[in-house]
Backbone and ligand atoms as CSV (ligand in chain L), in Angstrom:
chain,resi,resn,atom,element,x,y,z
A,1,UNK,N,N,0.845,-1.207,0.000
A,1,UNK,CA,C,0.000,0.000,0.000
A,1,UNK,C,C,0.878,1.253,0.000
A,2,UNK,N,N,0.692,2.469,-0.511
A,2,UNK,CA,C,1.100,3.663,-0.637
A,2,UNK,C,C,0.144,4.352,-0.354
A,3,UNK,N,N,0.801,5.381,0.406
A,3,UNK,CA,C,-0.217,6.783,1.316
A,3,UNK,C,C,-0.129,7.485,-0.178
A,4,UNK,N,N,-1.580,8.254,-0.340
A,4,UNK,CA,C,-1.719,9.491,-1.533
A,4,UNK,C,C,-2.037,10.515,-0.546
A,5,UNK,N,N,-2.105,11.726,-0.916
A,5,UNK,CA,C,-2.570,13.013,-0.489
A,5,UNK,C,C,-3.473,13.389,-1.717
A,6,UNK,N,N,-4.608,13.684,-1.342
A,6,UNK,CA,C,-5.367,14.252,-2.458
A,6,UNK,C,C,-5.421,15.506,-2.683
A,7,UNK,N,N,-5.388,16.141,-3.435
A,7,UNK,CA,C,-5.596,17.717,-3.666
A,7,UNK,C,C,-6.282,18.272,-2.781
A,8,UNK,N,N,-7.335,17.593,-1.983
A,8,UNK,CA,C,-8.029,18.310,-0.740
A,8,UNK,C,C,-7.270,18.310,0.558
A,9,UNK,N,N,-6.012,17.888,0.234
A,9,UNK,CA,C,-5.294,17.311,1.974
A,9,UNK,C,C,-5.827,16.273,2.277
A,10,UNK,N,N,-6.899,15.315,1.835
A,10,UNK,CA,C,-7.113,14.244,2.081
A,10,UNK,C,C,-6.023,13.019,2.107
A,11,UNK,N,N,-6.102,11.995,3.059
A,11,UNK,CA,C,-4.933,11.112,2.118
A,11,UNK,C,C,-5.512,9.613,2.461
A,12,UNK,N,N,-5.201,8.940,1.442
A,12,UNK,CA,C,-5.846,7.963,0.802
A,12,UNK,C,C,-4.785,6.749,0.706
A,13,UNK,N,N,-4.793,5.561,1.303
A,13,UNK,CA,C,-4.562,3.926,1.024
A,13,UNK,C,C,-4.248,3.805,-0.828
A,14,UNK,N,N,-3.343,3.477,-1.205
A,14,UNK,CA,C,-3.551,2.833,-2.717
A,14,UNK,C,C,-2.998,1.720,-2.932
A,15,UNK,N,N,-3.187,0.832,-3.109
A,15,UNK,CA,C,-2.526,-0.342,-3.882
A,15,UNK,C,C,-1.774,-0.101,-4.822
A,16,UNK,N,N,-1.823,0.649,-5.636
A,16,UNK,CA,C,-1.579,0.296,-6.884
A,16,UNK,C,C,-1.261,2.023,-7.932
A,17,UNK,N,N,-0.655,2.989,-8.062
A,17,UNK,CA,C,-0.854,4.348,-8.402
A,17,UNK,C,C,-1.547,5.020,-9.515
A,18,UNK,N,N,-1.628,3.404,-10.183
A,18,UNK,CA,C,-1.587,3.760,-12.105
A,18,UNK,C,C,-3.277,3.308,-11.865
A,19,UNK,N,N,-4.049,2.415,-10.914
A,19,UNK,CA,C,-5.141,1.977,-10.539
A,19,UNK,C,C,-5.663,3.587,-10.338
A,20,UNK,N,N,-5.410,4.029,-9.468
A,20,UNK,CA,C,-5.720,5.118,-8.540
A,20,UNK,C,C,-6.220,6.361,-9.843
A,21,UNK,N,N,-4.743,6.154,-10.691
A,21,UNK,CA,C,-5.046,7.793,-11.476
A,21,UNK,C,C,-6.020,6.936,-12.795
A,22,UNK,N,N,-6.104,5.849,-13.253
A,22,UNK,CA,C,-6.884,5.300,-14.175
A,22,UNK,C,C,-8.169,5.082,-14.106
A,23,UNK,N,N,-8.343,5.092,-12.303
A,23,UNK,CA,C,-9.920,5.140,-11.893
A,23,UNK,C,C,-10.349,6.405,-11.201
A,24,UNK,N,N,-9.865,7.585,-11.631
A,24,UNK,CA,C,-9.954,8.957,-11.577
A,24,UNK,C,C,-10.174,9.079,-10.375
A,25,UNK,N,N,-9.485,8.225,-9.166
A,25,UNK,CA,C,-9.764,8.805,-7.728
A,25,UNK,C,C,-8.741,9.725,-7.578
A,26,UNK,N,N,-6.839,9.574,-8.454
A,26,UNK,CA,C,-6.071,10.623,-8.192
A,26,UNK,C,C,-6.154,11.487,-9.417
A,27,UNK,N,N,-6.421,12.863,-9.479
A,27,UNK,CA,C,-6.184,13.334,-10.817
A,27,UNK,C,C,-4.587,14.194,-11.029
A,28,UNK,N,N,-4.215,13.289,-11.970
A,28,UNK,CA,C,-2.835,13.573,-12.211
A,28,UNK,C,C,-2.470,15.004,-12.706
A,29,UNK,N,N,-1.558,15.861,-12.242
A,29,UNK,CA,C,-0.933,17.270,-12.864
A,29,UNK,C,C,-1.480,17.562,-14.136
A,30,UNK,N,N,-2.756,18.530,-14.113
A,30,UNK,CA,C,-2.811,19.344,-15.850
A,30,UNK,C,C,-4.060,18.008,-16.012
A,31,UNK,N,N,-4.268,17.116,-15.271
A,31,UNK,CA,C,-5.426,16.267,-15.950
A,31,UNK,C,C,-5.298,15.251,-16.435
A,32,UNK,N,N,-6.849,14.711,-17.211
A,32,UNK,CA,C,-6.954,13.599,-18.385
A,32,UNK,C,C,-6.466,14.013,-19.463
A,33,UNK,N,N,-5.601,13.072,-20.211
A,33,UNK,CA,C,-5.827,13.773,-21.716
A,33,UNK,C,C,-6.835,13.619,-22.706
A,34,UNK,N,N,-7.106,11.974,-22.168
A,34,UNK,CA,C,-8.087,11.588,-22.519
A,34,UNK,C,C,-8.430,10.251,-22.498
A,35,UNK,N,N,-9.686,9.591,-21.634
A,35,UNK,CA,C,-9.835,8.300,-22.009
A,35,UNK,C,C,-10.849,7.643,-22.552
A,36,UNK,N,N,-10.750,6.289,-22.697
A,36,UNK,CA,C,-11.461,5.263,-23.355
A,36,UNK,C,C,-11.838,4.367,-22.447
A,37,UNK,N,N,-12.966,3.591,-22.850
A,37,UNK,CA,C,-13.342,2.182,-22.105
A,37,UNK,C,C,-12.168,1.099,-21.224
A,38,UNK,N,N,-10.815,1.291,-21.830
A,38,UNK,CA,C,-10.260,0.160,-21.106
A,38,UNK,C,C,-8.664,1.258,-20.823
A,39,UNK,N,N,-8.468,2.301,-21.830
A,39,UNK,CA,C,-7.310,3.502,-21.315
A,39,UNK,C,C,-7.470,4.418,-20.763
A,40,UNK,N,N,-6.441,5.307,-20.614
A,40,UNK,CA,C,-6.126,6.472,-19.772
A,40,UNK,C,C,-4.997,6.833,-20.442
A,41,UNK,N,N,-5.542,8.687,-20.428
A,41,UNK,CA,C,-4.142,9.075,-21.295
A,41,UNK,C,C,-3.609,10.046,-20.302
A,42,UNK,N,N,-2.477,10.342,-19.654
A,42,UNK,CA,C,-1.756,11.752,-18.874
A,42,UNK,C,C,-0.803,12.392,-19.325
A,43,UNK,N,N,-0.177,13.172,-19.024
A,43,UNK,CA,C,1.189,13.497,-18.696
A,43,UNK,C,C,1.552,13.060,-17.985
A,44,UNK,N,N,3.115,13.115,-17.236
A,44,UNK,CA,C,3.937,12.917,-16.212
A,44,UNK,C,C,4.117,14.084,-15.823
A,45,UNK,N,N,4.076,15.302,-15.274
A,45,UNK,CA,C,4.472,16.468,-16.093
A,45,UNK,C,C,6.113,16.283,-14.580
A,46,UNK,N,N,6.445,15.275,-14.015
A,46,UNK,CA,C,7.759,15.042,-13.269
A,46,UNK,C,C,8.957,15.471,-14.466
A,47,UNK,N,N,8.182,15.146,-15.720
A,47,UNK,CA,C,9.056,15.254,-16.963
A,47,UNK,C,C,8.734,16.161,-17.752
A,48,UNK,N,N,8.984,17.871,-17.600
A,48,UNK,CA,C,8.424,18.454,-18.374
A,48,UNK,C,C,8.514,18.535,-20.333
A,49,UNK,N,N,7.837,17.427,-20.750
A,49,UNK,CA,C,8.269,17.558,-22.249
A,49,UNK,C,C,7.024,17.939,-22.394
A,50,UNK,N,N,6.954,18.706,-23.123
A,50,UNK,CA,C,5.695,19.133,-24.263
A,50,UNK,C,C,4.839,18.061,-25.173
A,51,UNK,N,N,3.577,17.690,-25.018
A,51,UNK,CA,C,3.833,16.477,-25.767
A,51,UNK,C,C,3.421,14.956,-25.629
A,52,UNK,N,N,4.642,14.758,-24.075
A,52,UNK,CA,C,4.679,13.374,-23.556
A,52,UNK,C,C,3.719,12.806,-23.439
A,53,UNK,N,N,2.718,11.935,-23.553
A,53,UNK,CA,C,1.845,11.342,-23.208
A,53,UNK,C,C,2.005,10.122,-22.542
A,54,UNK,N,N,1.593,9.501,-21.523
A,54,UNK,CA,C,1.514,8.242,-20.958
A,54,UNK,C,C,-0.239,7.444,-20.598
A,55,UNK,N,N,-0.017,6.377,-21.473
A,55,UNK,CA,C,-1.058,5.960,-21.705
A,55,UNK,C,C,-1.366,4.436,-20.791
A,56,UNK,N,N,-2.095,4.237,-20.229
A,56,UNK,CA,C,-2.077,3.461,-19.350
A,56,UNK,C,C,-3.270,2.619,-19.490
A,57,UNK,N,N,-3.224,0.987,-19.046
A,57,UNK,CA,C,-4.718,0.407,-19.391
A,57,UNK,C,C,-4.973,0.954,-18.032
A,58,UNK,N,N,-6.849,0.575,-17.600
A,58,UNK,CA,C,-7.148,0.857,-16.364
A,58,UNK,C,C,-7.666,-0.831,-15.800
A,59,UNK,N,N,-7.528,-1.829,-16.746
A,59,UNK,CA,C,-7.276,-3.229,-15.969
A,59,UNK,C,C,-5.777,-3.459,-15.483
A,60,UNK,N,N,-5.296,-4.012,-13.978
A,60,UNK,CA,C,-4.440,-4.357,-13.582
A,60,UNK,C,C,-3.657,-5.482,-13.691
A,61,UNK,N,N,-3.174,-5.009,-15.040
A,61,UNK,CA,C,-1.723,-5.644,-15.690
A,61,UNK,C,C,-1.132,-5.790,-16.144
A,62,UNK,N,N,0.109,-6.106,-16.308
A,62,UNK,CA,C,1.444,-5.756,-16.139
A,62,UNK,C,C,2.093,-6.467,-18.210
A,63,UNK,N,N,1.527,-7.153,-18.914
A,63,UNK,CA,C,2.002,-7.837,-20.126
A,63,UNK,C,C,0.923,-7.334,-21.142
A,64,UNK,N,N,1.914,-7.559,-22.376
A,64,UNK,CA,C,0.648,-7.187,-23.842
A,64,UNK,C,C,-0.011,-8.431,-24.194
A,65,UNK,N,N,0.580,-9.909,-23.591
A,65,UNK,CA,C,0.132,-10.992,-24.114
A,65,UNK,C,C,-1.664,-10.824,-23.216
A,66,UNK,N,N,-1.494,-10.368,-22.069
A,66,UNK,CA,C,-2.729,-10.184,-21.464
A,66,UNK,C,C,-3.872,-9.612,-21.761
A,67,UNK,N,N,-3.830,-8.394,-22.769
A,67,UNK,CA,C,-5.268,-7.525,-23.270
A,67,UNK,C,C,-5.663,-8.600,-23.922
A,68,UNK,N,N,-7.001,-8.331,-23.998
A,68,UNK,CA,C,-7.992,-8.602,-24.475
A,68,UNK,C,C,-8.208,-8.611,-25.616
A,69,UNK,N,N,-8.746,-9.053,-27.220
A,69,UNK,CA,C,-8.625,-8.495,-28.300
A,69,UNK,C,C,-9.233,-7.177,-28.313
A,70,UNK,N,N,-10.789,-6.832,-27.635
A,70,UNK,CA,C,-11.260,-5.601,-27.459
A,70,UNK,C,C,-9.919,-4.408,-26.641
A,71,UNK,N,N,-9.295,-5.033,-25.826
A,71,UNK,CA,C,-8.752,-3.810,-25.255
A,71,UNK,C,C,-7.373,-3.810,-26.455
A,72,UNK,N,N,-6.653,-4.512,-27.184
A,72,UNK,CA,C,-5.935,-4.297,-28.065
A,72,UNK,C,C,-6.426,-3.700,-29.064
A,73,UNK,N,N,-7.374,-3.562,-29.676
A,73,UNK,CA,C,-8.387,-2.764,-30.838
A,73,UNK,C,C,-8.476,-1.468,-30.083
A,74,UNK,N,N,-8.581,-1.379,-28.704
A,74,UNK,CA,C,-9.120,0.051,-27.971
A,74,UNK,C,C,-7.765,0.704,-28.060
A,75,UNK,N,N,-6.507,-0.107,-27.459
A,75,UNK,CA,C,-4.759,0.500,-27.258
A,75,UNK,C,C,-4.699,1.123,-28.769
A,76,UNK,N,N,-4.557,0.763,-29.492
A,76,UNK,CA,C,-3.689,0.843,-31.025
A,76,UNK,C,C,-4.373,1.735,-31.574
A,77,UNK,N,N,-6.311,1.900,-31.176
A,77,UNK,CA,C,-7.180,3.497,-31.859
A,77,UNK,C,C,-6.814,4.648,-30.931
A,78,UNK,N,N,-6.482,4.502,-29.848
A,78,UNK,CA,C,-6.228,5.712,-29.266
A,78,UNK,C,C,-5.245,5.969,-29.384
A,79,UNK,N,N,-4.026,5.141,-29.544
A,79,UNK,CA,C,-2.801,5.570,-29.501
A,79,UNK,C,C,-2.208,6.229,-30.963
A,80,UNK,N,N,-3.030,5.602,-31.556
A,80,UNK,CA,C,-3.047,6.179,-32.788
A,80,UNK,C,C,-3.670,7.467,-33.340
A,81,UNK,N,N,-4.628,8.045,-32.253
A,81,UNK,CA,C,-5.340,9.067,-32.249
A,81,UNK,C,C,-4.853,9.922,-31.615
A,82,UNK,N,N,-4.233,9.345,-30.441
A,82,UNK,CA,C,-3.128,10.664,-29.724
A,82,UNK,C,C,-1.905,10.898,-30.125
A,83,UNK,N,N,-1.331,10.175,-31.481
A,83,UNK,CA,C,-0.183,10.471,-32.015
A,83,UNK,C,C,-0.513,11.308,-33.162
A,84,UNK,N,N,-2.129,11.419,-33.618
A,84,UNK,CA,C,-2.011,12.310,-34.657
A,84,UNK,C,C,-2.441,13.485,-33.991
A,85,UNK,N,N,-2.964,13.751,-32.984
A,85,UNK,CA,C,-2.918,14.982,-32.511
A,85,UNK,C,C,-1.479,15.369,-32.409
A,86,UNK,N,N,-1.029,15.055,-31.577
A,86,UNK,CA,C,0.578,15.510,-31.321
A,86,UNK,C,C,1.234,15.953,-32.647
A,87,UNK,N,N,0.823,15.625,-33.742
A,87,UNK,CA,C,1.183,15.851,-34.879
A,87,UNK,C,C,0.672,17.157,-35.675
A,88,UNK,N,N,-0.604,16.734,-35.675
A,88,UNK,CA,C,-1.536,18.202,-35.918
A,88,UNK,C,C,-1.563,19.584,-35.286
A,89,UNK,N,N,-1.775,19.265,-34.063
A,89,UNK,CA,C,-1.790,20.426,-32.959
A,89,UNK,C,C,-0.262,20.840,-32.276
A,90,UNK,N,N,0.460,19.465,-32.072
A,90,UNK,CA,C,1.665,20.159,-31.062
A,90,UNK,C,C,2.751,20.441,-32.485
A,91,UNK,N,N,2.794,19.980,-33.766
A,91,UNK,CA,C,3.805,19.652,-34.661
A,91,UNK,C,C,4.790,19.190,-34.620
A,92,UNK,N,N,4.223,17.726,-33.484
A,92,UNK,CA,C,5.759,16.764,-33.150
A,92,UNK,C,C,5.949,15.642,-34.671
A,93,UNK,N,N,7.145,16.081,-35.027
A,93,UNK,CA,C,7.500,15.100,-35.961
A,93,UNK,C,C,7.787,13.777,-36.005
A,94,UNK,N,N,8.411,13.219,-34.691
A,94,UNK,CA,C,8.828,11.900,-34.320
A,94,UNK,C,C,8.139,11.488,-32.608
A,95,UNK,N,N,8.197,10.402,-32.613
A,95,UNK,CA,C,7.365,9.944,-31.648
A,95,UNK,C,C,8.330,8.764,-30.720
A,96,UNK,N,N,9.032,8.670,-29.507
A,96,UNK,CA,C,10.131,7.420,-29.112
A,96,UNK,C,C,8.526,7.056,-28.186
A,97,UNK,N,N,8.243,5.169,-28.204
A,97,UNK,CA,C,7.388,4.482,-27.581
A,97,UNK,C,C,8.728,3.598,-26.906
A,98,UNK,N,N,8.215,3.841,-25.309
A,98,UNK,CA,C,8.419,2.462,-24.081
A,98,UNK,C,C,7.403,2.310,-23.446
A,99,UNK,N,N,7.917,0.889,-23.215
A,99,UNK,CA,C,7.070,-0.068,-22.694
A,99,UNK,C,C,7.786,-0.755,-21.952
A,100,UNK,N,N,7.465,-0.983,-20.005
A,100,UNK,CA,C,8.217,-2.473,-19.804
A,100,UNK,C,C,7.322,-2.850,-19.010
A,101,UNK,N,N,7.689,-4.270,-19.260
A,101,UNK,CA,C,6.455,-5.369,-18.299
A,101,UNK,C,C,7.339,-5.874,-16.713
A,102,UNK,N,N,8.090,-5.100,-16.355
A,102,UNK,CA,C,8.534,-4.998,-15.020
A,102,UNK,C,C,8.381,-4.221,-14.676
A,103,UNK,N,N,7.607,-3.549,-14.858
A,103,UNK,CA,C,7.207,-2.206,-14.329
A,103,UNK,C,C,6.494,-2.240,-12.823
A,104,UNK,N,N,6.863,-1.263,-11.887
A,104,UNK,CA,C,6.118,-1.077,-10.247
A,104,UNK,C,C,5.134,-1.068,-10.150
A,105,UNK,N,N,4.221,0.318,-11.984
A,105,UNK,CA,C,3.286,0.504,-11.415
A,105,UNK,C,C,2.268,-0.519,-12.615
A,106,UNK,N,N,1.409,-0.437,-13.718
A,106,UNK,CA,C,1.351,-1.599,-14.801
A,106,UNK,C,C,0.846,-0.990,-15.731
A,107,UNK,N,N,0.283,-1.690,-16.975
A,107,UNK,CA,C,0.715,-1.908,-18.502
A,107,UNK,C,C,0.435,0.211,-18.722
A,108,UNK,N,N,1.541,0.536,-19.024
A,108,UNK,CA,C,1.813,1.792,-19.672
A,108,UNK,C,C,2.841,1.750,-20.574
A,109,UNK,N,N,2.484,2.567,-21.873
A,109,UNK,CA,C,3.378,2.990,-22.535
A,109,UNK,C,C,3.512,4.434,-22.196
A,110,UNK,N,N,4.776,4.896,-22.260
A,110,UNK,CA,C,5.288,6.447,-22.651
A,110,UNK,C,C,5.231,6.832,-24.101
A,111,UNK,N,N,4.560,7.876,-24.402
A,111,UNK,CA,C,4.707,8.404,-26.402
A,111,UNK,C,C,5.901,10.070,-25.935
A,112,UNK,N,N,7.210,9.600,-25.828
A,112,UNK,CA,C,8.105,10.710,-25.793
A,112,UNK,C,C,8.211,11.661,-27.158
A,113,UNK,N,N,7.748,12.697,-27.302
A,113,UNK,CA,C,8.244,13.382,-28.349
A,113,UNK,C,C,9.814,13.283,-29.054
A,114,UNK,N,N,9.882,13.448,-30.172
A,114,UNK,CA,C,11.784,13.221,-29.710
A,114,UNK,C,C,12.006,15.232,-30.125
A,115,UNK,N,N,12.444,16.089,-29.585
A,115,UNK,CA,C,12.884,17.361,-29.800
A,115,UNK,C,C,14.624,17.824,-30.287
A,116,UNK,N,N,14.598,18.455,-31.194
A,116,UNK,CA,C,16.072,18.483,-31.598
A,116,UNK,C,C,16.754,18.740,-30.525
A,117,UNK,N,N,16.391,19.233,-29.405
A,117,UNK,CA,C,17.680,19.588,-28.407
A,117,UNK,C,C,18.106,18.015,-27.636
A,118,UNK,N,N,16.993,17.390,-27.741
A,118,UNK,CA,C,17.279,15.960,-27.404
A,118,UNK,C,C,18.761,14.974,-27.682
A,119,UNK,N,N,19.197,16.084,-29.161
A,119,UNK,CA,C,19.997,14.999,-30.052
A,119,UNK,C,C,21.570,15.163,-28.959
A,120,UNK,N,N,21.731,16.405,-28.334
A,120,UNK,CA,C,22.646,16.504,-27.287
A,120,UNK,C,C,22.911,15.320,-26.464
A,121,UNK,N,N,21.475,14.612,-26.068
A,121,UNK,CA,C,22.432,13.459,-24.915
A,121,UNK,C,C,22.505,12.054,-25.924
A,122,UNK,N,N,22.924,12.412,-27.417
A,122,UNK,CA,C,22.953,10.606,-27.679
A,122,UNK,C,C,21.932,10.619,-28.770
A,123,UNK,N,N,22.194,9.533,-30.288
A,123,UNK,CA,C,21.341,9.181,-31.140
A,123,UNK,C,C,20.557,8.515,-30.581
A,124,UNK,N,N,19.120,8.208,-31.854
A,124,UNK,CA,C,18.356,7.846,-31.064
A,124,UNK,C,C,17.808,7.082,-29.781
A,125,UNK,N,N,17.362,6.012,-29.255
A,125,UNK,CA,C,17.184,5.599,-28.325
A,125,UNK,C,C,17.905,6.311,-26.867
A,126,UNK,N,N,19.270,5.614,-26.957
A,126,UNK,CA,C,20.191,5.824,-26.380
A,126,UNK,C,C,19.871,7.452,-25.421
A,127,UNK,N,N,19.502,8.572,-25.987
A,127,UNK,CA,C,19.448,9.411,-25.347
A,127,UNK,C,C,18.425,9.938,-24.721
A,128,UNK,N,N,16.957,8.496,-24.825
A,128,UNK,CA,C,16.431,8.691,-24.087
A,128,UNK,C,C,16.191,9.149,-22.889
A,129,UNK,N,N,16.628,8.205,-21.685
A,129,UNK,CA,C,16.947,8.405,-20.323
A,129,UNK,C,C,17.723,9.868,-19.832
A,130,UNK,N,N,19.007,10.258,-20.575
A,130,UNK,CA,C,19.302,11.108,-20.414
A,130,UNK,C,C,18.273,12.514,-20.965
A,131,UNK,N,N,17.944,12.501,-21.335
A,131,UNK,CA,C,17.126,13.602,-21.656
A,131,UNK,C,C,16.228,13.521,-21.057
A,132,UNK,N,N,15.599,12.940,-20.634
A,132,UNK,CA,C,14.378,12.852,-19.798
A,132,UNK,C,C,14.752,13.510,-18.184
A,133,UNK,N,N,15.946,12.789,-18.165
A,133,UNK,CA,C,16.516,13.268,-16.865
A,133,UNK,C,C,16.442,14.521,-16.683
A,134,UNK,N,N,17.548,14.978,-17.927
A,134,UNK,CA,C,17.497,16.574,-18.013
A,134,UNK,C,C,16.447,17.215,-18.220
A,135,UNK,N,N,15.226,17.128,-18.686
A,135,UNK,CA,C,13.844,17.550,-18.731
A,135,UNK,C,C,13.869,17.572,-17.202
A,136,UNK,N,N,13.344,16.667,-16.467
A,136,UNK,CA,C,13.650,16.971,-15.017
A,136,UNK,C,C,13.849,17.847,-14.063
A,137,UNK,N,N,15.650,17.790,-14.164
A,137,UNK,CA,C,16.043,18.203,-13.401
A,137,UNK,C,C,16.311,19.670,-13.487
A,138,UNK,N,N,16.323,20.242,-15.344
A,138,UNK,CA,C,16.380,21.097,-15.573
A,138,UNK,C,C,15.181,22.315,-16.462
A,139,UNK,N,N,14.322,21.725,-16.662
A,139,UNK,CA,C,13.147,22.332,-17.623
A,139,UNK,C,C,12.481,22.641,-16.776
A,140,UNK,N,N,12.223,22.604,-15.398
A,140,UNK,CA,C,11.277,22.367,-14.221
A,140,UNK,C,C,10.613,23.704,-13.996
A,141,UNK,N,N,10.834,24.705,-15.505
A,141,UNK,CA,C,10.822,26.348,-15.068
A,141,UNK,C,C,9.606,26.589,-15.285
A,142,UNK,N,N,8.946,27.451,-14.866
A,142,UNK,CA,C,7.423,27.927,-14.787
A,142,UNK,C,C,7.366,28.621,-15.744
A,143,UNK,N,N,7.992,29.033,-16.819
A,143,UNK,CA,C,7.662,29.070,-18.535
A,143,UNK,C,C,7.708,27.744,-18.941
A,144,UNK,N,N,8.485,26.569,-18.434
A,144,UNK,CA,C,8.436,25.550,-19.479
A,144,UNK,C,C,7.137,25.022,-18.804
A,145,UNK,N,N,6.849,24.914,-17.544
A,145,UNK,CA,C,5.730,23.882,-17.261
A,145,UNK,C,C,4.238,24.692,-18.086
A,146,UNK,N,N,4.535,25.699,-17.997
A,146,UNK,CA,C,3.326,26.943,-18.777
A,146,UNK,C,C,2.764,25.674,-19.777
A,147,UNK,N,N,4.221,26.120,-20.813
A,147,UNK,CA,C,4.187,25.348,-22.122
A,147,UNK,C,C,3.213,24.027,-22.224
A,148,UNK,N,N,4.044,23.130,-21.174
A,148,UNK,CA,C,3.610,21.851,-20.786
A,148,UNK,C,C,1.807,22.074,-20.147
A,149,UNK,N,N,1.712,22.806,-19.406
A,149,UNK,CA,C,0.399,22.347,-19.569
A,149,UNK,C,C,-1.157,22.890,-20.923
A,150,UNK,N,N,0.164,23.778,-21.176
A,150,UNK,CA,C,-0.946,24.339,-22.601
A,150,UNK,C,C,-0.756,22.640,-23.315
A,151,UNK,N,N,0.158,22.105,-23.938
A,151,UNK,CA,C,0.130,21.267,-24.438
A,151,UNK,C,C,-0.607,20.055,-24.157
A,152,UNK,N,N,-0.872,19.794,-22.971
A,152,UNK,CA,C,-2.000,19.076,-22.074
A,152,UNK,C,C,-3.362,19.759,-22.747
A,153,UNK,N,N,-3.769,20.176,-22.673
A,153,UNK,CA,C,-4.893,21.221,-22.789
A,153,UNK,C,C,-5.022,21.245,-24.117
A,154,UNK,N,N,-4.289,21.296,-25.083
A,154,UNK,CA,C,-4.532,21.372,-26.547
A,154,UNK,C,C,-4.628,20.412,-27.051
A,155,UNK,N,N,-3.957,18.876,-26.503
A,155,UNK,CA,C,-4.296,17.454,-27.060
A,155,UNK,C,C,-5.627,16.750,-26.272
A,156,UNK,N,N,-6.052,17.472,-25.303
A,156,UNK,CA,C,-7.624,17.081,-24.800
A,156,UNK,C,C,-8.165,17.670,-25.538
A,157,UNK,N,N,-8.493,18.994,-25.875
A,157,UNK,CA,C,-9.368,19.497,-27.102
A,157,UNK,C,C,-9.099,18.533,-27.875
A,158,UNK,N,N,-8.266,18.470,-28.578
A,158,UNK,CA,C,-8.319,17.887,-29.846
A,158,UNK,C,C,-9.017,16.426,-29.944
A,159,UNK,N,N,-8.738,15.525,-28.479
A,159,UNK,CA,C,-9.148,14.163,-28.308
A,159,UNK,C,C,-10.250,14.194,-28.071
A,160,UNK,N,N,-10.768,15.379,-27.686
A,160,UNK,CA,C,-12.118,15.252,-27.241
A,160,UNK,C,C,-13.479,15.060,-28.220
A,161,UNK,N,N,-12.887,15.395,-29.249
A,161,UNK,CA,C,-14.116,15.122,-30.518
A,161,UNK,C,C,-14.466,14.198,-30.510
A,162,UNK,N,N,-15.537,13.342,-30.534
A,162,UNK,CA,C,-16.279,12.365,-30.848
A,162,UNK,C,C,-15.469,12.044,-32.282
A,163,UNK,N,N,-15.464,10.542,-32.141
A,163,UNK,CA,C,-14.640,8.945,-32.916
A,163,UNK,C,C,-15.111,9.596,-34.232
L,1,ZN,ZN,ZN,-3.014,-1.081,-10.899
């Protein structure tokens, strides 16, 4: 179990964190982006990228061999729907997807934008982690989070249209 604090000062028992923000008892920084019958879309905004999306099922677990064919038909339309926003609205050109099934909290992918200043820590993959870091430890500025949550805010509009 993990103690939450809720935005009211409340604090709350969780099992599970990705349970918690997928069954809208925690609402994560800047919001939904947007969900579906079996997803959940957020930010992290721990990572200020513009963009980032983390998409999460809201059944508890941890492998892809596990969805459902319905919840695999549900993963691949939204994810595919929140990559063309990001495209349309934010004008992200490239898109880095992780995924791991050892994961603490369960089945999430990350949709990292990739940004030219990115190319500083390392070709592709590789400079994942590091950049993320540095998003972190260093973007953490109240113009960049601005940014970051307009960008939140502009891929819910956009998701929000009816299929
Ligand atoms: Zn869970």
């Amino acid at each position: 179990m993990r103690t939450l604090i809720l935005a009211n000062g409340e604090e709350v028992q969780v099992k599970c964190l990705s349970c918690a923000i997928t069954g809208g008892l925690v609402e994560p920084e800047g919001g939904v982006i947007c969900e579906t019958e079996y997803f959940h879309a957020h930010q992290d905004v721990a990572y200020p990228i513009p963009g980032l999306v983390i998409l999460a099922s809201k059944r508890h677990i941890t492998c892809l061999d596990e969805l459902t064919e319905e919840e695999r038909l549900d993963y691949i339309t939204v994810m595919g729907r929140i990559r063309a926003a990001q495209r349309e609205k934010l004008g992200i050109e490239h898109v880095y997807y992780f995924y791991n099934e050892d994961t603490t909290h369960h089945f999430h992918i990350w949709m990292v934008p990739r940004y030219d200043w990115m190319k500083a820590f390392g070709r592709s993959v590789e400079s994942l982690r590091p950049a993320m870091l540095h998003a972190r430890n260093e973007l953490n500025t109240d113009d960049n989070r601005e940014i970051v949550h307009t960008g939140i805010a502009t891929l819910r509009k956009a998701l929000s249209i009816p299929k």
